[in-house]
LUMFIRO-162919 format. One record per residue: x, y, z of N, C-alpha, C in turn; residue in three letters. Coordinates in steps of 0.1 Angstrom, whole numbers, padded with zeros to 4 digits, always signed. Example, Ala and Ser with C-alpha at 12.3 -4.5 7.8 and 13.67 -1.06 7.14 Angstrom:
BEGIN
+0132-0057+0078+0123-0045+0078+0132-0033+0078Ala+0128-0022+0071+0137-0011+0071+0129+0000+0079Ser
//
This chain:
BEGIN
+0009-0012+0000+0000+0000+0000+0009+0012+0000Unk+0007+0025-0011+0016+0030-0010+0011+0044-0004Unk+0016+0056+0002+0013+0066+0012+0000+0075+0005Unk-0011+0076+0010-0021+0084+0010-0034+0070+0001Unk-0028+0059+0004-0041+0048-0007-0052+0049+0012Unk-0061+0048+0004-0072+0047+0013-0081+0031+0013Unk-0077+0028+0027-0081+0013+0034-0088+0010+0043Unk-0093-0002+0049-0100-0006+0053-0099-0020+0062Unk-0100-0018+0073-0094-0027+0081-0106-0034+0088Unk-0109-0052+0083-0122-0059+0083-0120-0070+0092Unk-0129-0074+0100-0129-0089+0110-0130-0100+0098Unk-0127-0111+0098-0131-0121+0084-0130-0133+0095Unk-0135-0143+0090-0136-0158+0094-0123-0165+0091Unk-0116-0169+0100-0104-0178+0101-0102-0189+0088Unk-0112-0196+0087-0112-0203+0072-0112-0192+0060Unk-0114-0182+0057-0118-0176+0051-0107-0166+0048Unk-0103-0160+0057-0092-0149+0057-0078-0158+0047Unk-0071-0166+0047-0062-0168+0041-0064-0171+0023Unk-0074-0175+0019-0080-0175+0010-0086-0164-0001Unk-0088-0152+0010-0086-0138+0003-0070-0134+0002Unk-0065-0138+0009-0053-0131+0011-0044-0138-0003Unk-0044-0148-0004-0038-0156-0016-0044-0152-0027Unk-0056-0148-0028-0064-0148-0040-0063-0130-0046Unk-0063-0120-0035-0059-0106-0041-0048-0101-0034Unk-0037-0093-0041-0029-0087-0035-0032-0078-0028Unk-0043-0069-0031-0047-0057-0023-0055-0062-0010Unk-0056-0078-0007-0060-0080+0010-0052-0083+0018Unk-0046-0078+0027-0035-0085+0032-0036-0086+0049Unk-0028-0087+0056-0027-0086+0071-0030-0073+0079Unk-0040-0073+0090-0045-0058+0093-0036-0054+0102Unk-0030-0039+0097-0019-0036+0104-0026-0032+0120Unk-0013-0039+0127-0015-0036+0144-0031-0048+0150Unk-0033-0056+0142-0041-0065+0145-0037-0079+0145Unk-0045-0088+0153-0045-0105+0150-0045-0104+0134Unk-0037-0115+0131-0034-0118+0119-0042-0130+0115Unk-0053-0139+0122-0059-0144+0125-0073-0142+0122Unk-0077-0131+0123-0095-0126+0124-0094-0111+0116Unk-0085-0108+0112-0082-0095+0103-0076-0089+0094Unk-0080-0082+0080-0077-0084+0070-0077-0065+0072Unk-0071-0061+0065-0072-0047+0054-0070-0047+0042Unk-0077-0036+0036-0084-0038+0022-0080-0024+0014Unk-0072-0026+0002-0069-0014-0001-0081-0008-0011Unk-0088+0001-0010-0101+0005-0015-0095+0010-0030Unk-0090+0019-0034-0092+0026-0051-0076+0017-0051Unk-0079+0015-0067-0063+0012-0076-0064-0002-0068Unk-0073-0011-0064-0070-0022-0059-0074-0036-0071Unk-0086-0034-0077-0089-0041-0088-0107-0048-0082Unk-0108-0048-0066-0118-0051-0061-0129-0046-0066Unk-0141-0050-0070-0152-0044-0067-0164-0039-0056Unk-0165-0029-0062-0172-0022-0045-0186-0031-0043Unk-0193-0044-0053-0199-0049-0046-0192-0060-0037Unk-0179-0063-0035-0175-0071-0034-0170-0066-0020Unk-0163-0051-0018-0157-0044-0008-0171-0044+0003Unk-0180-0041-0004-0194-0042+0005-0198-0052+0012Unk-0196-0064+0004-0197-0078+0012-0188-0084+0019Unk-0179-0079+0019-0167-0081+0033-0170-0071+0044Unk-0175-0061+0041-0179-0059+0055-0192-0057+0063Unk-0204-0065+0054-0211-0066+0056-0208-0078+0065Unk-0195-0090+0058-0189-0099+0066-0184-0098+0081Unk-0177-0087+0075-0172-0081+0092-0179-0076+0101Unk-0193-0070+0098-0198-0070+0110-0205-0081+0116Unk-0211-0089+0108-0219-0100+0110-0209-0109+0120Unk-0193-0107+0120-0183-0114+0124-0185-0107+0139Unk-0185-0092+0142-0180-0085+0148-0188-0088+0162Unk-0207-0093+0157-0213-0092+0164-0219-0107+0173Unk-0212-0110+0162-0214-0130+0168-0215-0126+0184Unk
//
C-alpha cells in the first residue's frame, strides 16, 4: 500500500481470511491487528469491486457481532 491509498481494516472468518489473502494482493494482514481474524483492504487502484468491498464488511460485521 503506497502513502495516501485509502483502506480498510475488516474482522473475516479464520477459514476464510487466508483464502482472500492468496487470492488478491490488495488484502492482506491488518496492520496492528490479530493476523488471525483481520484483514485490510486497499479501496481505489485495488482491482476489487465495491460490490465485493461491501460484502466483506457486511462480513465483518456479521463477524464483529457474533
Amino acid at each position: 500500500m503506497g502513502k495516501g491509498d485509502t483502506s480498510v481494516t475488516d474482522k473475516c472468518d479464520p477459514e476464510y481470511i487466508f483464502e482472500l489473502r492468496e487470492q488478491f494482493h490488495s488484502i492482506y494482514v491488518g496492520t496492528y491487528m490479530s493476523n488471525k481474524h483481520w484483514n485490510t483492504l486497499t479501496i481505489y487502484r485495488s482491482g476489487l469491486l465495491i460490490n465485493f468491498i461491501m460484502e466483506l464488511i457486511d462480513h465483518s460485521y456479521d463477524m464483529a457481532v457474533k
